[in-house]
N, CA, C and O atoms as a DFTB+ gen file, in Angstrom:
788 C
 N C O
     1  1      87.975     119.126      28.633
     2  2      88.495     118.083      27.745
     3  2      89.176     116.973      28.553
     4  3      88.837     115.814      28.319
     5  1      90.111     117.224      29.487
     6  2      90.759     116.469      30.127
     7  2      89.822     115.560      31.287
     8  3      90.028     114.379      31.568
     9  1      88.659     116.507      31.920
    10  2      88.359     115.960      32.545
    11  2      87.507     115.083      31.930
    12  3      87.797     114.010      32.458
    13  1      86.515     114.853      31.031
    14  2      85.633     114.104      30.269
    15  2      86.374     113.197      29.868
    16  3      85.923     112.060      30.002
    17  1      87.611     113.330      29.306
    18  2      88.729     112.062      29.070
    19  2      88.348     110.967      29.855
    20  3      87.960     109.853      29.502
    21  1      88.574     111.610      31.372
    22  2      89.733     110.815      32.623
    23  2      87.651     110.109      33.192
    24  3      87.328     109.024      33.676
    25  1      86.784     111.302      32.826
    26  2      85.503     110.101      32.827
    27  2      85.294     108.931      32.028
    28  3      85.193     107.764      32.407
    29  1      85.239     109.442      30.776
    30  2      85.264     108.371      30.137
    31  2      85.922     107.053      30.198
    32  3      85.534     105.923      29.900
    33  1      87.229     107.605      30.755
    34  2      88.072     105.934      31.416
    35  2      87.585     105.561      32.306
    36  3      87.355     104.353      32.365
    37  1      87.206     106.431      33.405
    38  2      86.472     105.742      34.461
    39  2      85.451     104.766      34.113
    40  3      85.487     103.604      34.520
    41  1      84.323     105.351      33.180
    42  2      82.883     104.892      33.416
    43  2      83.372     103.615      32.298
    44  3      82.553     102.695      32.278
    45  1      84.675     103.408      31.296
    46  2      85.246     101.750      30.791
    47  2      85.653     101.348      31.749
    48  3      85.248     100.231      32.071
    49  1      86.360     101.850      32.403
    50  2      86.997     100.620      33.395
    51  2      85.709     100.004      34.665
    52  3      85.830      99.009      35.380
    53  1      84.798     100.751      34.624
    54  2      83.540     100.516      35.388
    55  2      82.533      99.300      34.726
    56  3      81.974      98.342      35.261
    57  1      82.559      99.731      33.464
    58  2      81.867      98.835      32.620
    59  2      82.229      96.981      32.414
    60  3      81.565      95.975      32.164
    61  1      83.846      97.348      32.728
    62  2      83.700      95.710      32.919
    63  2      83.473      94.748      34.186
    64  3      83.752      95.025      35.353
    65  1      82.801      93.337      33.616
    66  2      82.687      92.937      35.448
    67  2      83.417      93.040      36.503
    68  3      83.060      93.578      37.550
    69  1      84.350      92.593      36.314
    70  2      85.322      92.431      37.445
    71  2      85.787      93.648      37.888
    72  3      86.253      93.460      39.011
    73  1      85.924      95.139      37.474
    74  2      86.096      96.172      38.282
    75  2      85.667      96.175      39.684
    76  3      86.370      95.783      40.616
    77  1      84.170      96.756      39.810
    78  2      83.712      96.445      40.909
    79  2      83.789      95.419      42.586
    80  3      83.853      95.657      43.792
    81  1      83.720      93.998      41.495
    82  2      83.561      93.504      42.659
    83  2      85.225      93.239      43.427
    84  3      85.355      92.668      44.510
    85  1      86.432      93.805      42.575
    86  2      88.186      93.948      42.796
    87  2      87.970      95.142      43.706
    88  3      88.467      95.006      44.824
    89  1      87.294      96.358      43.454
    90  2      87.163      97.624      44.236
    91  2      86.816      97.134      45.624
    92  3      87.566      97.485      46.535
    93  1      85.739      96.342      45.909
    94  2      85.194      96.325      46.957
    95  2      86.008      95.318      47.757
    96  3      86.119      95.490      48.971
    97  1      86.651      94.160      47.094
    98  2      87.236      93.186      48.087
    99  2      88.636      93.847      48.567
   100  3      89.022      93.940      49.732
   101  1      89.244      94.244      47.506
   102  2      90.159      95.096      48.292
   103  2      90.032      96.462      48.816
   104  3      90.845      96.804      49.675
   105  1      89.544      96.913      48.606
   106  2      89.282      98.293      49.803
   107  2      88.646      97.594      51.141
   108  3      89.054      97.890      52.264
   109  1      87.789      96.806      50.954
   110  2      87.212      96.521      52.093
   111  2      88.567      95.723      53.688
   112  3      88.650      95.930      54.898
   113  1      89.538      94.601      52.425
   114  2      90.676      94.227      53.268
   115  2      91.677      95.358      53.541
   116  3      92.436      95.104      54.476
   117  1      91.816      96.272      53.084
   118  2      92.705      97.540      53.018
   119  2      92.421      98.240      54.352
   120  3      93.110      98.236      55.372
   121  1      90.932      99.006      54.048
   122  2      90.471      99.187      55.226
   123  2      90.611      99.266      56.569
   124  3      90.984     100.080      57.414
   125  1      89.968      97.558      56.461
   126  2      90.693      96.845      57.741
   127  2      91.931      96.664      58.474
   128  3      92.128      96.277      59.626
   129  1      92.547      96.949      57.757
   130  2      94.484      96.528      58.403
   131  2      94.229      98.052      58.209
   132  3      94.368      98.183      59.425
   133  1      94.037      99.039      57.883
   134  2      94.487     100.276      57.853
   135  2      93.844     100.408      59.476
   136  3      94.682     100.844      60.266
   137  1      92.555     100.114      60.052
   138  2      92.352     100.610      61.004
   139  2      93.052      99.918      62.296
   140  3      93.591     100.492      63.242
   141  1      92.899      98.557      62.077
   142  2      93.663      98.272      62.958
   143  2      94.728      98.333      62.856
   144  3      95.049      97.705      63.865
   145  1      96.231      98.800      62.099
   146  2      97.202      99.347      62.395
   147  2      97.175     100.670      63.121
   148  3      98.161     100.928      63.812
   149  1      96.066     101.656      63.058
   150  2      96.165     103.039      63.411
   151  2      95.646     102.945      64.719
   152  3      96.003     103.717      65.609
   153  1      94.905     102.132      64.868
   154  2      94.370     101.628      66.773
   155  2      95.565     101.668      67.268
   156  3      95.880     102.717      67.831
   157  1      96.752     100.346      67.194
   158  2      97.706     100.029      67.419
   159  2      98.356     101.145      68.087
   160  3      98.462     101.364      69.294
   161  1      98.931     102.067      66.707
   162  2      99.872     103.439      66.879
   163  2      99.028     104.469      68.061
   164  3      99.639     105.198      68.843
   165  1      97.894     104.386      68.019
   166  2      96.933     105.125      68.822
   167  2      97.231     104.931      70.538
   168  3      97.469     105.714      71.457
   169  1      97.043     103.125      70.389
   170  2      96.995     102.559      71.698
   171  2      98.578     103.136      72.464
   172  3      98.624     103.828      73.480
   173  1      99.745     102.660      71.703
   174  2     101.025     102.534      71.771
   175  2     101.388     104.125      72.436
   176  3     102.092     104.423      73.402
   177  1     100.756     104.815      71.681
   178  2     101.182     106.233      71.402
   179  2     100.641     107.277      72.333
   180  3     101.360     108.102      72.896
   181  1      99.314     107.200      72.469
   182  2      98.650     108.148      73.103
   183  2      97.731     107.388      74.671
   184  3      97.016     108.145      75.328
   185  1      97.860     106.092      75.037
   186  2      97.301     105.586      76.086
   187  2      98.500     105.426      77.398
   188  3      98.289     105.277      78.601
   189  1      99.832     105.520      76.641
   190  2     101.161     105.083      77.459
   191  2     101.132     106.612      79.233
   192  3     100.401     107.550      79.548
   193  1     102.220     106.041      79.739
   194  2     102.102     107.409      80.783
   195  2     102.794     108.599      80.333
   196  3     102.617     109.707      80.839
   197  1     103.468     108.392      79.516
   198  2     103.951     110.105      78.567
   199  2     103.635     110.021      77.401
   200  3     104.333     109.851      76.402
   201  1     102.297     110.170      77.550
   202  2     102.178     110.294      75.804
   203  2     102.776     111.716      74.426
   204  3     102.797     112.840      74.928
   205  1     102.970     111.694      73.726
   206  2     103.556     112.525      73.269
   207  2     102.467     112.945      71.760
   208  3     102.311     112.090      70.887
   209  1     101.832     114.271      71.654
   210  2     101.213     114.611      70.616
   211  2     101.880     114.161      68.770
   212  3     101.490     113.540      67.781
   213  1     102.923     114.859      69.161
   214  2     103.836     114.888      67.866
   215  2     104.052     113.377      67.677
   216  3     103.355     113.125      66.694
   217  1     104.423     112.647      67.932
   218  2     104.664     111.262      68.148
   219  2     103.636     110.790      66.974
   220  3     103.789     110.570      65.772
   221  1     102.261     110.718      68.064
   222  2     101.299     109.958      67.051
   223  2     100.886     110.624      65.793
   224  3     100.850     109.904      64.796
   225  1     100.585     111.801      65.673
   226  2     100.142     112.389      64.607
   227  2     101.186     112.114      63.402
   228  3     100.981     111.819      62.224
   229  1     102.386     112.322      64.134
   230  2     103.922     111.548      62.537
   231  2     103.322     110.349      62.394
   232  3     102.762     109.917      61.386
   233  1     103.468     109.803      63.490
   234  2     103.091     107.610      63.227
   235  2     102.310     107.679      61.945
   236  3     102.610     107.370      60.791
   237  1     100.565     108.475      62.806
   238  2      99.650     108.101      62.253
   239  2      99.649     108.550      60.470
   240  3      99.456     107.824      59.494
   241  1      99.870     109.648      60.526
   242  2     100.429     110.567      59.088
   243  2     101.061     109.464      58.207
   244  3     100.469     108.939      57.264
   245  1     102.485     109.121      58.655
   246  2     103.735     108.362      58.006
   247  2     103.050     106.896      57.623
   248  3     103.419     106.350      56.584
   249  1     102.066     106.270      58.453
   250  2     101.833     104.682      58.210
   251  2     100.482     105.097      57.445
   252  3     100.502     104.235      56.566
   253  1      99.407     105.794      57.217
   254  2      98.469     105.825      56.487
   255  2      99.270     106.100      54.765
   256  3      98.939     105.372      53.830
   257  1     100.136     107.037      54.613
   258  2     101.131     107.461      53.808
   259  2     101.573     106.285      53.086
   260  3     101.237     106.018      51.932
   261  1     102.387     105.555      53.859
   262  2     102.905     104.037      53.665
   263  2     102.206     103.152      53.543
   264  3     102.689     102.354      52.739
   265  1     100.621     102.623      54.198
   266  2     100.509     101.647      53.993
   267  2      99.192     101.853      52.583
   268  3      98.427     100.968      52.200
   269  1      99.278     103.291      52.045
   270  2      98.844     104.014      50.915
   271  2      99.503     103.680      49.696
   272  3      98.851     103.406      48.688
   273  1     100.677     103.684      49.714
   274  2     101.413     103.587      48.765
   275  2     101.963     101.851      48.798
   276  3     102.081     101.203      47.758
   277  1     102.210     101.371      49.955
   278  2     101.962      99.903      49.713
   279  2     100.837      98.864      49.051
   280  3     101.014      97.881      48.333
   281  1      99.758      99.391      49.508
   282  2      99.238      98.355      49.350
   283  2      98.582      98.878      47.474
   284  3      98.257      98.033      46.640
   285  1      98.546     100.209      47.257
   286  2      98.366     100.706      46.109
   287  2      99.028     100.235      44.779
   288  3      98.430     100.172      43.704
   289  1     100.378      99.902      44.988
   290  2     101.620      99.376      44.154
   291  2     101.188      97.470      44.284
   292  3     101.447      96.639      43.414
   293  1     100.593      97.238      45.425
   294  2     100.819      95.561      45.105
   295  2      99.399      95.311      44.393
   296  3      99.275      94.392      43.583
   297  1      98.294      96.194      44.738
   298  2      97.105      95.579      43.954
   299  2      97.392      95.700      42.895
   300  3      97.217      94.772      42.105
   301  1      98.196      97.455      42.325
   302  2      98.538      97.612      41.268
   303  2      98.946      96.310      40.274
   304  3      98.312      95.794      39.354
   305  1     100.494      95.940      40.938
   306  2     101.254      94.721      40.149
   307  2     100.270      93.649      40.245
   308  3     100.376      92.757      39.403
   309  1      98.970      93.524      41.437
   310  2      98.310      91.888      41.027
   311  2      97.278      91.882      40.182
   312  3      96.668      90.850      39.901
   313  1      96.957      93.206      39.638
   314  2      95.289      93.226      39.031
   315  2      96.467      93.168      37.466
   316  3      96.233      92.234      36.699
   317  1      97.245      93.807      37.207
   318  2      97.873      94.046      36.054
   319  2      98.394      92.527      35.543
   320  3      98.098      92.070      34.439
   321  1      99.239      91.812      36.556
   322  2      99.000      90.543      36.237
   323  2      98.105      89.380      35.876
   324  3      98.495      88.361      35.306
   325  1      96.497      89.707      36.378
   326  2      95.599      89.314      36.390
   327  2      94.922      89.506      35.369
   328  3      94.619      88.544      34.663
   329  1      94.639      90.422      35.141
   330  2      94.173      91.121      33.851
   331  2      94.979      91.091      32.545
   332  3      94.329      91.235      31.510
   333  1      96.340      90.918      32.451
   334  2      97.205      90.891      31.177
   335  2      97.159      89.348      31.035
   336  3      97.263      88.896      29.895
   337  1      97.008      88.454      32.127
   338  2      96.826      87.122      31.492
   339  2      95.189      86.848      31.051
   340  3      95.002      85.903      30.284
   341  1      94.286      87.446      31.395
   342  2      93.092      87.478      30.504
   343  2      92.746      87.916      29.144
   344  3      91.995      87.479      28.272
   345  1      93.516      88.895      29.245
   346  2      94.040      89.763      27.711
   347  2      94.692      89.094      26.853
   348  3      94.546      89.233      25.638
   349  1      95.589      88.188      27.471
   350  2      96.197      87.405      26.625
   351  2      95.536      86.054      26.128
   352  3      96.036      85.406      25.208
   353  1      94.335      85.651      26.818
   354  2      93.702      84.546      26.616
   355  2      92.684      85.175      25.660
   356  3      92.569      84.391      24.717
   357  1      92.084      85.985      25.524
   358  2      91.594      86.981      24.467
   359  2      92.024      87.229      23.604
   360  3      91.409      87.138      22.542
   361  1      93.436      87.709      23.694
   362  2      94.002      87.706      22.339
   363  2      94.273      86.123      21.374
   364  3      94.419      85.969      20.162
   365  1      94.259      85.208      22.403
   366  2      94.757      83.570      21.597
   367  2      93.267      83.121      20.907
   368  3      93.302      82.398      19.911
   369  1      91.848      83.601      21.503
   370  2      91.065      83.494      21.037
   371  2      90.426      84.092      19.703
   372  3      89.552      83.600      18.988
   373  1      91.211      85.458      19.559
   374  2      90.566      86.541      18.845
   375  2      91.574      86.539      17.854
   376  3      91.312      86.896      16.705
   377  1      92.824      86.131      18.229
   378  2      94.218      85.771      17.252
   379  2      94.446      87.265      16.610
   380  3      94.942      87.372      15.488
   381  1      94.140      88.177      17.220
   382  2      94.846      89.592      17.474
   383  2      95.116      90.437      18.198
   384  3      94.333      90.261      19.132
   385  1      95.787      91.379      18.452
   386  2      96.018      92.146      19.375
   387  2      94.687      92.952      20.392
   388  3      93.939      93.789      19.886
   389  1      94.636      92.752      21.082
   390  2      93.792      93.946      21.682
   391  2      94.219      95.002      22.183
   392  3      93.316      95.653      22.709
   393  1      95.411      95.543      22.259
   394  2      95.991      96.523      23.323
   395  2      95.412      97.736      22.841
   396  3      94.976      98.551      23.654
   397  1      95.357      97.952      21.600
   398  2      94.430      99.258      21.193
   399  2      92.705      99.149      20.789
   400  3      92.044      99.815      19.992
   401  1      92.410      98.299      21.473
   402  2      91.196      97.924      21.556
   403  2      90.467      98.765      22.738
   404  3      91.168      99.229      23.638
   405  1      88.848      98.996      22.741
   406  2      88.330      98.838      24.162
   407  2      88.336      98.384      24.742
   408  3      88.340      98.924      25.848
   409  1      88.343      96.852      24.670
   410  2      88.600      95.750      25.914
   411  2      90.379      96.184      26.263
   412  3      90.308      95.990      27.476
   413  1      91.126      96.404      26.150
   414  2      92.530      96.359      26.194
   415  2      92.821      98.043      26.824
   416  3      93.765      98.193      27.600
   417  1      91.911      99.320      26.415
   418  2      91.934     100.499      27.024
   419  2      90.920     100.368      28.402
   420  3      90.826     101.355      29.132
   421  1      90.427      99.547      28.619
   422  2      89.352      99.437      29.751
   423  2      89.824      98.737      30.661
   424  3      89.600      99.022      31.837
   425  1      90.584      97.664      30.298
   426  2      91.383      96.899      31.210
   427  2      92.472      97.552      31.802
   428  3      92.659      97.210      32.970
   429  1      93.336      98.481      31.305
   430  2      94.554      99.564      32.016
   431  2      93.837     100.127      32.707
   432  3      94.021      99.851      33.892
   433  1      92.611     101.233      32.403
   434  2      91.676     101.934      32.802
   435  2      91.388     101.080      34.304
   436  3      91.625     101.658      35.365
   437  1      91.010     100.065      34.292
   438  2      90.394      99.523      35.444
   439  2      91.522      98.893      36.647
   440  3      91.218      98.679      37.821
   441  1      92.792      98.678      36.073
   442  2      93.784      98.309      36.741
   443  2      93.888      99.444      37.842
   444  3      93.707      99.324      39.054
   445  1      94.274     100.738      37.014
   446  2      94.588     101.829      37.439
   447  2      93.916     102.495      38.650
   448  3      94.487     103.015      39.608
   449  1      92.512     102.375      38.414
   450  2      90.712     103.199      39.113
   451  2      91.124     101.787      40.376
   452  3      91.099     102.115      41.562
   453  1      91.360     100.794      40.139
   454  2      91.565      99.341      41.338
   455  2      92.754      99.879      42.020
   456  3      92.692     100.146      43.221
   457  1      93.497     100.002      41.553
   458  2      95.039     100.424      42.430
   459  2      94.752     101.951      43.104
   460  3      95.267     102.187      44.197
   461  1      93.918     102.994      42.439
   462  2      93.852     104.335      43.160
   463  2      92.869     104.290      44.789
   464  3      93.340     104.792      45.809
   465  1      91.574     103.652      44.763
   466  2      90.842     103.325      45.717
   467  2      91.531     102.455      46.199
   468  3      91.042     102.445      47.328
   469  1      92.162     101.841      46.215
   470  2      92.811     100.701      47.418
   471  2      94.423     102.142      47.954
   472  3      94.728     102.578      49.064
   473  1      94.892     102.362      46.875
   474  2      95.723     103.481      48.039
   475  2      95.340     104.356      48.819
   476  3      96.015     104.773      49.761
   477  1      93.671     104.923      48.379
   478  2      92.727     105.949      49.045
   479  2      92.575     105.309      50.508
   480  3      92.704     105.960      51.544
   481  1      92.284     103.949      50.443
   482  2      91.328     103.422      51.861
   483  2      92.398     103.775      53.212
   484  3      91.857     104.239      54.215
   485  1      94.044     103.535      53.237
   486  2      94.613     104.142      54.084
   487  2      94.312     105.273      54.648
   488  3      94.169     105.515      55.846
   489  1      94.172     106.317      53.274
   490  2      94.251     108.016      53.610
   491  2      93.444     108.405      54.010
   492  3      93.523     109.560      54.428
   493  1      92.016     107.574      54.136
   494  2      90.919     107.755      54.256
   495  2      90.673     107.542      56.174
   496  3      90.036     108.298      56.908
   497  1      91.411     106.284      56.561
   498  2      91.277     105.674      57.653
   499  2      92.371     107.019      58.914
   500  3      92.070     107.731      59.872
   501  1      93.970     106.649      57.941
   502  2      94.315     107.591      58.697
   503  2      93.838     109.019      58.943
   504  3      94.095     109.453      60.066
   505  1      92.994     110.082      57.848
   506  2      92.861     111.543      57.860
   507  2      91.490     111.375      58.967
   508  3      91.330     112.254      59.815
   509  1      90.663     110.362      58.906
   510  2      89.577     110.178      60.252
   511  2      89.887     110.017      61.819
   512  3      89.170     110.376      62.753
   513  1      91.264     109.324      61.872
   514  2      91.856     108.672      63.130
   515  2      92.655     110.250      63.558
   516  3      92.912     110.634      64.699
   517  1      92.912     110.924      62.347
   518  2      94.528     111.711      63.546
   519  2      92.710     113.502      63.633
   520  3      92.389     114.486      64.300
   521  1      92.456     113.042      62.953
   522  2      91.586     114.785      63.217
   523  2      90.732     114.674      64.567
   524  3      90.321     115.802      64.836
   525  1      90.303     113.713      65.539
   526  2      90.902     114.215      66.598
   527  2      91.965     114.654      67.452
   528  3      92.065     115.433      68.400
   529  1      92.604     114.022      66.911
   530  2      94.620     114.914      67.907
   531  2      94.624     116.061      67.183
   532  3      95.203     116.898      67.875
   533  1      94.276     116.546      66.135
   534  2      94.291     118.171      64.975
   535  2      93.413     118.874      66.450
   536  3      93.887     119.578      67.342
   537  1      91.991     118.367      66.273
   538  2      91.016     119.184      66.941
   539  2      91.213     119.144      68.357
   540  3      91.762     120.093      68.918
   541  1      90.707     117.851      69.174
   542  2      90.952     118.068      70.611
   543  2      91.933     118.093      71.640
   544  3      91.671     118.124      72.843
   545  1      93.758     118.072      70.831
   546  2      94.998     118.122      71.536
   547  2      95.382     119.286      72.317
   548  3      96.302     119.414      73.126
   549  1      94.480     120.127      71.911
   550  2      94.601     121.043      73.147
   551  2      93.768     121.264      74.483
   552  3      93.877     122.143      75.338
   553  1      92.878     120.152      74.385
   554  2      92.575     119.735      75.318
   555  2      92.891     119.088      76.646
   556  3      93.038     119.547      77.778
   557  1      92.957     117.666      76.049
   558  2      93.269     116.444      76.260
   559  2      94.128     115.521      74.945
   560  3      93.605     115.173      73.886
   561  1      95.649     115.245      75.395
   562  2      95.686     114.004      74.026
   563  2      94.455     112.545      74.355
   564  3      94.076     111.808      73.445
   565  1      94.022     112.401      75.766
   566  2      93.584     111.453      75.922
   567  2      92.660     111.077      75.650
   568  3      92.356     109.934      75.310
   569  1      91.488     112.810      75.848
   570  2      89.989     112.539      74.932
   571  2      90.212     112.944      73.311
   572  3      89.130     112.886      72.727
   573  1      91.020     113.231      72.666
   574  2      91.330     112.813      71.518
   575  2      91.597     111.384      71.119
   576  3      90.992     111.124      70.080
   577  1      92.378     110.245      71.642
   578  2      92.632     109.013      71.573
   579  2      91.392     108.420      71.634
   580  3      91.206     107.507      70.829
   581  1      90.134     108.823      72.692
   582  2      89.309     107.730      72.808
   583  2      87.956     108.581      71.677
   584  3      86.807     108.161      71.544
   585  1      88.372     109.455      71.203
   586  2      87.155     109.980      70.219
   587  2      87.834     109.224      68.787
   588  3      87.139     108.797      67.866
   589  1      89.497     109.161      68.834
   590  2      89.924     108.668      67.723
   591  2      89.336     106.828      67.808
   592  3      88.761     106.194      66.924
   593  1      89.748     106.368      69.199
   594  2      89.159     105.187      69.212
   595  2      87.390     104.998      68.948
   596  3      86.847     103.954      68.585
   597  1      87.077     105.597      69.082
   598  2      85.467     106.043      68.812
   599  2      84.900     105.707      66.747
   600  3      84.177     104.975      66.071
   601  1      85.875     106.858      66.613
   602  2      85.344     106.668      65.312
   603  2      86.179     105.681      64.381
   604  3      85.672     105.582      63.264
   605  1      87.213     105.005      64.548
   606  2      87.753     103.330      64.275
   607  2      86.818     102.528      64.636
   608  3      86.948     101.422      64.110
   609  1      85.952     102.621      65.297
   610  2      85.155     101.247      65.518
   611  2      83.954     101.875      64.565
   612  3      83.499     101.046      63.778
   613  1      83.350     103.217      64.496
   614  2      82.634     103.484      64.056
   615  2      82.619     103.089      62.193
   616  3      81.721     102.484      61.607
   617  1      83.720     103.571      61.665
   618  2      84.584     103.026      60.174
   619  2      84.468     101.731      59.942
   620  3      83.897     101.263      58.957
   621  1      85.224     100.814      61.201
   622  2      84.481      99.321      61.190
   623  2      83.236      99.035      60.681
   624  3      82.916      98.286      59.757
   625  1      82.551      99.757      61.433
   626  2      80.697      99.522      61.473
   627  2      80.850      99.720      60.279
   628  3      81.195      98.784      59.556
   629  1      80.658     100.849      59.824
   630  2      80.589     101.763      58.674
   631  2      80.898     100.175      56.935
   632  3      80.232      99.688      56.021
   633  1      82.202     100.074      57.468
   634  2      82.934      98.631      56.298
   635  2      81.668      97.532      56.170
   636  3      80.969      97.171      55.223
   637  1      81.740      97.056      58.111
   638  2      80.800      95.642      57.650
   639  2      79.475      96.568      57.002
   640  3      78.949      95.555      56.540
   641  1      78.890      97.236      56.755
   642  2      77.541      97.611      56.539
   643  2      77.801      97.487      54.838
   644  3      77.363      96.580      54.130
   645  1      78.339      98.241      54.544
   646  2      78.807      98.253      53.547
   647  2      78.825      96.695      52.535
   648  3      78.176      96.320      51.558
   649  1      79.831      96.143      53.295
   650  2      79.844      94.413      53.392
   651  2      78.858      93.766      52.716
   652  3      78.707      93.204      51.631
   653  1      77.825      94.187      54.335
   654  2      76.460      93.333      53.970
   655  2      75.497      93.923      53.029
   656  3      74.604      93.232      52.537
   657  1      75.657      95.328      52.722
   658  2      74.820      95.514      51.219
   659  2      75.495      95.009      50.236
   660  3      74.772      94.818      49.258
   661  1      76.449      94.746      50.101
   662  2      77.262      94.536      48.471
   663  2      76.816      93.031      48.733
   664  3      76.364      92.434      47.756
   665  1      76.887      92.413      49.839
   666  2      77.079      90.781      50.010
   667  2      75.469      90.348      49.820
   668  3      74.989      89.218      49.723
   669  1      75.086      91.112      49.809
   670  2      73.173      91.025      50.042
   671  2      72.750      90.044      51.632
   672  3      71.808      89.256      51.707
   673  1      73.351      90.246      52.333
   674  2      73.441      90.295      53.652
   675  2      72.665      91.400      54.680
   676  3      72.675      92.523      54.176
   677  1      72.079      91.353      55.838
   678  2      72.137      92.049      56.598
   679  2      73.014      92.775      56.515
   680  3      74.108      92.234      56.675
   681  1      73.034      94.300      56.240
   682  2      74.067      95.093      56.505
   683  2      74.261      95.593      57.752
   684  3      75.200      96.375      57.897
   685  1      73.230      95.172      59.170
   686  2      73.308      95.807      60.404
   687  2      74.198      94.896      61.157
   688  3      75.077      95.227      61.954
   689  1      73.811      93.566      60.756
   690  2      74.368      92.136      61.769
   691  2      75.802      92.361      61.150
   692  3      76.650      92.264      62.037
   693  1      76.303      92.611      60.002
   694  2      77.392      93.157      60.065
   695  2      77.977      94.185      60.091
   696  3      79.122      93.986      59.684
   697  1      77.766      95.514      60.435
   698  2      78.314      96.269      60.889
   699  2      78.248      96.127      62.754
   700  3      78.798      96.995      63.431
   701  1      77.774      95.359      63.185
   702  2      77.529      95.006      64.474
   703  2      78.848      94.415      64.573
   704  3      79.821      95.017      65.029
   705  1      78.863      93.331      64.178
   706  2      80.320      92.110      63.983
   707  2      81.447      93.014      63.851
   708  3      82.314      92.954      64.722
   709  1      81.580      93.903      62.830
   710  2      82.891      94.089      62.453
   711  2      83.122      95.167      63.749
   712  3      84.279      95.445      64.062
   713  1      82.182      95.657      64.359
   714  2      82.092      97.135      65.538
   715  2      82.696      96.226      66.345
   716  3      83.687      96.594      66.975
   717  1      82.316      95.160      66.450
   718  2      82.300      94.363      67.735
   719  2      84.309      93.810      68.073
   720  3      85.173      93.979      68.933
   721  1      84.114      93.016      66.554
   722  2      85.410      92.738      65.948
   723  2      86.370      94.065      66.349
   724  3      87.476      93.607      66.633
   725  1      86.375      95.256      66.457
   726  2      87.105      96.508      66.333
   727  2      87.431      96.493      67.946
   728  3      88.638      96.498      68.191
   729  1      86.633      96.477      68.982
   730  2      86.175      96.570      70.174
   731  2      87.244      95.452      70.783
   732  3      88.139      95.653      71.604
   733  1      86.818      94.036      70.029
   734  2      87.857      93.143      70.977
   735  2      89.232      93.571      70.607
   736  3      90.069      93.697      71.500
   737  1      89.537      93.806      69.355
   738  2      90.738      93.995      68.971
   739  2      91.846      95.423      70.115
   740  3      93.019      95.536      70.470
   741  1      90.543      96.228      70.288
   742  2      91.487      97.278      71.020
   743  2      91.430      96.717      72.285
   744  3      92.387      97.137      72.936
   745  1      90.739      95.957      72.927
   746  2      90.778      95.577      74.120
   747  2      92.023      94.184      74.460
   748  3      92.282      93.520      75.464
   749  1      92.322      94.199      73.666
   750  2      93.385      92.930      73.529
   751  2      94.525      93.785      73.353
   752  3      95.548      93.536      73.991
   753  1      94.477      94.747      72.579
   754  2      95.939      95.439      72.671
   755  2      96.138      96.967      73.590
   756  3      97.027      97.680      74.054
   757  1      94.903      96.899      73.497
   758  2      95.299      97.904      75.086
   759  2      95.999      96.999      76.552
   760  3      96.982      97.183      77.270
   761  1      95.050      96.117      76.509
   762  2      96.197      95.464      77.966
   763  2      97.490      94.877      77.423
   764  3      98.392      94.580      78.206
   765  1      97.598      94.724      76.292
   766  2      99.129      94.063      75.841
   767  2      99.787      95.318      76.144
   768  3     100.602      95.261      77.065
   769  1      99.622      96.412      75.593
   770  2     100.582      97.751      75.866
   771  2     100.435      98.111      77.272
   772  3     101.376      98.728      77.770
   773  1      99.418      97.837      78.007
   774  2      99.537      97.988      79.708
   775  2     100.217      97.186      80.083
   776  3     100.693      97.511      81.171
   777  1     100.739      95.679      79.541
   778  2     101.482      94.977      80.293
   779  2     102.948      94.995      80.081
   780  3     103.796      94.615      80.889
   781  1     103.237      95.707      78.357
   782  2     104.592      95.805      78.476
   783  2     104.844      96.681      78.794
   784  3     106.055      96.730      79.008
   785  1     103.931      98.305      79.156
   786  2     104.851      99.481      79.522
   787  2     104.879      99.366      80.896
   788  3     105.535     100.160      81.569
């Protein structure tokens, strides 16, 4: 019962246009700052001359956590704003309420399904980045860092591809770009952290 409910909201809040293409622009920017913040903590954390296990795995844990619940709460408050002033231009047209309407249960519905996938894309970025330090820290923290750096550029790829099917684009020329994009980015802040430590 409950679960057929919580479908049924899904597959309204799916049904209207603008779901979708809100899912994809923000997860896709989410994403992005999620990975390159976790490079960062990666670079900072596990490339330095004492690197410390516990260190990054909190960072990485605590800022996927945080920037989960950040950015989850602001799409939240901007789609709800966005959407209640459409509702309301609907209602001046329709010169009644919609809130117990389908358009008005589909629109919460879709606020909600927009704000849950944009807090996912953190948890998603960070639980990929730290399960090498889980798996290979008893190794090496170091071939953990560069398998973690491995599959951040790979996620990159993974986004632009993504990108370019939704964009009706080449999805290879961009997952190339954004790999590439991932690549300069750590190479710019790897020597920044070689030059201040």
């Amino acid at each position: 019962m409950v679960a057929s409910k919580i479908t049924s909201r899904i597959e309204a809040a799916l049904s209207l246009p603008e779901t979708w293409p809100s899912i994809r622009r923000y997860f896709v920017n989410t994403m992005f700052d999620s990975i390159f913040v976790m490079l960062g903590i990666i670079i900072a954390g596990a490339f330095n001359d004492t690197p410390h296990l516990s260190v990054v795995i909190a960072t990485i844990l605590s800022s996927a956590v945080a920037l989960g619940i950040s950015t989850g709460i602001s799409v939240f408050e901007a789609e709800n704003l966005e959407q209640g002033r459409r509702i309301d231009e609907i209602e001046k047209a329709m010169l009644r309420s919609m809130e117990e309407t389908h358009i008005g249960r589909s629109s919460r519905s879709s606020i909600y399904l927009i704000a849950l996938v944009n807090f996912m894309a953190p948890i998603i970025a960070g639980t990929v980045m730290l399960a090498p330090f889980l798996i290979f820290s008893a190794i090496d923290i170091r071939t953990a860092a560069w398998t973690a750096v491995g599959l951040a550029i790979t996620l990159l790829g993974l986004t632009g591809y993504f990108m370019g099917r939704a964009g009706k684009r080449n999805p290879w020329v961009q997952a190339v770009r954004m790999g590439l994009v991932g690549v300069g980015a750590f190479i710019i802040c790897f020597y920044i952290e070689s030059a201040v430590a």
